[in-house]
C-alpha positions, -999 to +999 in steps of 0.1 A: +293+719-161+263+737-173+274+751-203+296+715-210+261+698-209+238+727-230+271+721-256+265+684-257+227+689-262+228+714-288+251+688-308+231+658-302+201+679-312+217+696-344+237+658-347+200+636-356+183+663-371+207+662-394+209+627-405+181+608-394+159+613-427+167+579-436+166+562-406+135+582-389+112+571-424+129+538-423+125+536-463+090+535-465+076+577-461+068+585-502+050+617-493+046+643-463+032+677-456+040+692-417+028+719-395+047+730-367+039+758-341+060+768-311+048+807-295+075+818-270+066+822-234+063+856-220+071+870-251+057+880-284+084+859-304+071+828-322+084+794-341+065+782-375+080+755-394+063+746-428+079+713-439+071+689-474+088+660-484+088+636-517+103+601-513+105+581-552+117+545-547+129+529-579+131+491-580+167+480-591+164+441-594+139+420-566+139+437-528+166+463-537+157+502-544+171+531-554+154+565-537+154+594-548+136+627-526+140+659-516+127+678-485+118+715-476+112+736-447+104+769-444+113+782-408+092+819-403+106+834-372+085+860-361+107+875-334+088+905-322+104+913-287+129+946-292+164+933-298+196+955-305+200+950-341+180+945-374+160+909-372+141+912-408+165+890-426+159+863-397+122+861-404+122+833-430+143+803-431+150+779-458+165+744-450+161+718-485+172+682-486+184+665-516+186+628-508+200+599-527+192+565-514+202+527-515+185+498-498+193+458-507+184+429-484+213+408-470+190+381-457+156+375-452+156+395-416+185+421-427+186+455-449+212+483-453+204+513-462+229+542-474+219+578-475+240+614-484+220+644-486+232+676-496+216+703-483+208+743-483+204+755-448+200+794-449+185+831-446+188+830-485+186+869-486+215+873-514+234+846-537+238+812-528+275+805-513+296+774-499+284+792-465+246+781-471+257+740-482+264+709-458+264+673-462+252+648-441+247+612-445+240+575-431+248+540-431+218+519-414+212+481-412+175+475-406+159+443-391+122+448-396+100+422-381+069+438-381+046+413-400+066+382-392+041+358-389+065+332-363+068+359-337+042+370-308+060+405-306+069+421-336+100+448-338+121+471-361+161+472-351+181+499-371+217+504-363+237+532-383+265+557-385+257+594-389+273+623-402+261+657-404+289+686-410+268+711-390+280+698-361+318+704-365+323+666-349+347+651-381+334+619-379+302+600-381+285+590-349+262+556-343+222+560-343+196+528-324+164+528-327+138+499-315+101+495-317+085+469-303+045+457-306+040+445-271+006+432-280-032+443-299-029+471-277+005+485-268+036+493-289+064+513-280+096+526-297+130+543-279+158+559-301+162+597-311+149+618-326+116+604-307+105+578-285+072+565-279+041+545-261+012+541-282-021+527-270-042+510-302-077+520-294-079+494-331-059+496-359-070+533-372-069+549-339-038+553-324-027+577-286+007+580-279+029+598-253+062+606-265+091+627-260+118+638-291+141+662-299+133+693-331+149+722-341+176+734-375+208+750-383+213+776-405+235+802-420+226+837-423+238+855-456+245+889-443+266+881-407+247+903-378+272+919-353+255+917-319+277+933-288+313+937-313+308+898-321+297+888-354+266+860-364+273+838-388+248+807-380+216+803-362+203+774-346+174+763-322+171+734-300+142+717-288+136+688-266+102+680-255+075+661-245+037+653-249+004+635-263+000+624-298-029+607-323-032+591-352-057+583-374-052+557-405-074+566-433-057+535-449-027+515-443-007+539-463-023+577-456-019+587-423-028+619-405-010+629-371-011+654-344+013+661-317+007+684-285+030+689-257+056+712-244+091+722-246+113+712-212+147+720-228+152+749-255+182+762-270+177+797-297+207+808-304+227+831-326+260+814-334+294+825-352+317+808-375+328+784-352+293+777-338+300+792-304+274+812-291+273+850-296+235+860-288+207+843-265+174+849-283+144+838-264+145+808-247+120+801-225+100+765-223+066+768-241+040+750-259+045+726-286+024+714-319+026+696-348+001+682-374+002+665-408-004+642-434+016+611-446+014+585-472+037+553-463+047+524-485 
């Protein structure tokens, strides 16, 4: 039952990674730059994550856009610990997005949006195969009520389909997500990746708790044989938990922080069929994140 439910996990995890660029910006991230830290407990192995993304919306005929954007994070797996074979080509990790988007209103309260993103997921030590590319893709229809004007609690609604092929599941799976401005002070949101309570101290200043799922998928170049199996794929899972601020230098650039700690993690080495083959260090531990936004 155990190993049914870290299974399940480790594909929801891998599953919204995967596809929720679309859905998780909700059209309106242009620009982003990301820190993210994770130091292993009881043990000298430790997580960065470098991340930078580019959104261009073009304007097709009145509400409808085009969007062009790419995304890239460099992973840098420092895993120090002694292990029983070579870890040097596991030290640096390159996932990059390619996205092509499409958003049109359907009424005045509705928007679909359709996403596919190619992208590179890989240890990028040697030439760049069909090993290193996946897809993955959306369908989302959007009800933003945010700045209605006939409403006393304002709210987002998306509803999508997702498909990401590093999963292995041949068909696309659905995606919710709903925020909701209780009132001057209060606001919460519940889907996945993240969900969320956020206190308005005003309109700049902005404590939440929140909880939300990280991690990434990737295939490593030259296979690593660990105990007679062989590695193909490495992934790590991350669910967590914690405290986060924001500070709104404008209504458009917006700098963030998140603290907290990790109460379900999943670092694995995986083979070709993305069973598990090694257990790297997976101990709960300490979780941050900061960086920098600029939002239509």
């Amino acid at each position: 039952m155990i190993l049914r439910l870290s299974k399940c996990y480790t594909l929801l995890v891998l599953l919204t990674l995967g596809c929720i660029h679309l859905a998780q910006a909700q059209l309106t991230d242009l620009a982003r730059l990301e820190y993210s830290f994770i130091p292993s407990s009881k043990s000298e192995d430790q997580y960065t994550r470098l991340r930078a993304s580019l959104n261009y919306p073009i304007k097709i005929k009145n509400k409808d856009y085009l969007i062009i954007g790419g995304e890239y994070n460099r992973i840098l797996l420092n895993l120090e610990d002694e292990y029983s074979f070579n870890t040097h080509q596991l030290k640096k990790l390159h996932v990059i997005d390619f996205s092509l988007g499409y958003t049109f209103k359907t009424s005045e309260k509705w928007r679909l949006g359709i996403q596919i993103t190619p992208r590179i997921a890989s240890t990028l030590t040697s030439k760049l195969t069909t090993d290193d590319m996946f897809l993955n893709g959306g369908v989302f229809a959007i009800k933003d009520r945010r700045d209605a004007k006939d409403i006393d609690k304002p709210y987002r609604l998306v509803l999508g389909l997702t498909y990401n092929s590093t999963t292995g599941v041949p068909f696309p799976l659905p995606f919710v997500s709903y925020f909701r401005r209780v009132n001057e002070k209060w606001s919460y949101s519940i889907g996945v990746p993240k969900s969320n309570v956020k206190y308005f101290f005003n309109e700049k200043s902005i404590l939440q708790t929140f909880a939300g799922l990280d991690g990434y998928f990737a295939n490593i170049q030259q296979p690593i044989t660990v105990n007679e199996q062989v590695a193909d794929n490495i992934s790590l899972s991350v669910a967590l938990g914690g405290l986060g601020y924001e500070y709104c230098f404008t209504k458009h650039l917006i700098a963030y922080s998140y603290i907290g700690y990790t109460f379900l993690l999943s670092n694995h080495l995986r083979d070709d069929n993305r069973d598990n083959v090694y257990k790297l260090n997976d101990l709960n531990a300490f979780y941050f994140r900061s960086g920098i936004k600029f939002k239509i």
